[in-house]
C-alpha positions in Angstrom: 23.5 4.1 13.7 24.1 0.4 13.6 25.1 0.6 9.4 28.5 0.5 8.4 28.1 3.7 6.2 29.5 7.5 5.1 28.6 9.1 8.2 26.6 12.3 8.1 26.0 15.1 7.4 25.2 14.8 4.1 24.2 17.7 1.7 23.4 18.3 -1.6 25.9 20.7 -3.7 24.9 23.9 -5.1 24.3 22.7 -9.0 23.4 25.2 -11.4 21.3 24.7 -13.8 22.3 22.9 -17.0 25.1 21.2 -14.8 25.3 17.4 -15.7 25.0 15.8 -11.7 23.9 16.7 -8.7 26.0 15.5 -5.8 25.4 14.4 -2.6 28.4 15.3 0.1 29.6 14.6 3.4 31.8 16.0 5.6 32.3 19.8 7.4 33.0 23.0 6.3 35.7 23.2 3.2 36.6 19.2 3.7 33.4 17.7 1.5 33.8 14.1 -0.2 31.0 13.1 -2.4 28.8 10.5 -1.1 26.8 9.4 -5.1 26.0 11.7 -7.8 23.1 11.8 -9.3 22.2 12.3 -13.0 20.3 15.5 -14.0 20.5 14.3 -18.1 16.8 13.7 -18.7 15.7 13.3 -14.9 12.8 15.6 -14.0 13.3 14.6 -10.3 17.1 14.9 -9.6 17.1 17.2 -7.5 14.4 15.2 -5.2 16.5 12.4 -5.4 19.8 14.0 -4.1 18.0 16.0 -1.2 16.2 12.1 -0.2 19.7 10.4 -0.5 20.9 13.3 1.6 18.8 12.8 4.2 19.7 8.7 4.6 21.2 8.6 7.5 19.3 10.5 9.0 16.0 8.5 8.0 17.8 5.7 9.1 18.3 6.9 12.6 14.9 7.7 13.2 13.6 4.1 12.0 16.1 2.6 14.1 14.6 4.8 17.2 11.4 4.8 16.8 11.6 0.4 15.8 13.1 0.5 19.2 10.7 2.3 20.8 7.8 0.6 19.7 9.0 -2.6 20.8 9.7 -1.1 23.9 6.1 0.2 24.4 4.5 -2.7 23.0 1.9 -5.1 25.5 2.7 -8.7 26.0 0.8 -10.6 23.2 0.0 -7.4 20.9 1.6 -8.2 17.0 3.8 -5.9 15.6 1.7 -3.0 13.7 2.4 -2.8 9.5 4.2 0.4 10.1 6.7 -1.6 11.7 6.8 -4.1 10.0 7.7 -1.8 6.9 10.1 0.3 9.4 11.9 -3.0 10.1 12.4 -4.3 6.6 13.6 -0.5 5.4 16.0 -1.1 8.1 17.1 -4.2 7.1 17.6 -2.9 3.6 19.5 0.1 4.6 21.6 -2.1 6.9 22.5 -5.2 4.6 20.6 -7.7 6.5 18.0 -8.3 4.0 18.2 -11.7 2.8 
């Protein structure tokens, strides 16, 4: 992974309900840091939100790849598709090389 972030795994903890954040961690088995919490105080979708954070860099990975690989398998003169287009500026997002 070409960012300069937390690497994974990361994981969501095991909130109960009526507990104030949910947490997103890194790390292996009883060594876990947090990476971000995330508020449950009025937020329908926190627990969405911790599981997609979670799964960052991960999702990054496979953008990176499959960017890769359609440049790889693209013909001589053929224009980038919108998919990765999108995959490419997500990337640069995630990275820090948006401008």
């Amino acid at each position: 992974m070409s960012a300069k972030n937390t690497q994974g795994p990361w994981a969501t903890d095991d909130a109960s309900p009526g507990d104030l954040f949910r947490y997103v961690l890194h790390g292996a088995g009883d060594s876990f840091g947090y990476v971000c919490r995330v508020s449950t105080n009025g937020n329908a979708n926190a627990e969405a939100d911790a599981r997609l954070i979670a799964a960052a860099p991960e999702l990054l990975e496979a953008l990176e790849r499959l960017s890769a690989q359609c440049a790889r398998l693209r013909l001589p003169g053929q224009t980038e598709s919108d998919a990765e287009k999108t995959a490419r500026a997500a990337i640069a997002r995630a990275t820090g090389q948006q401008s």
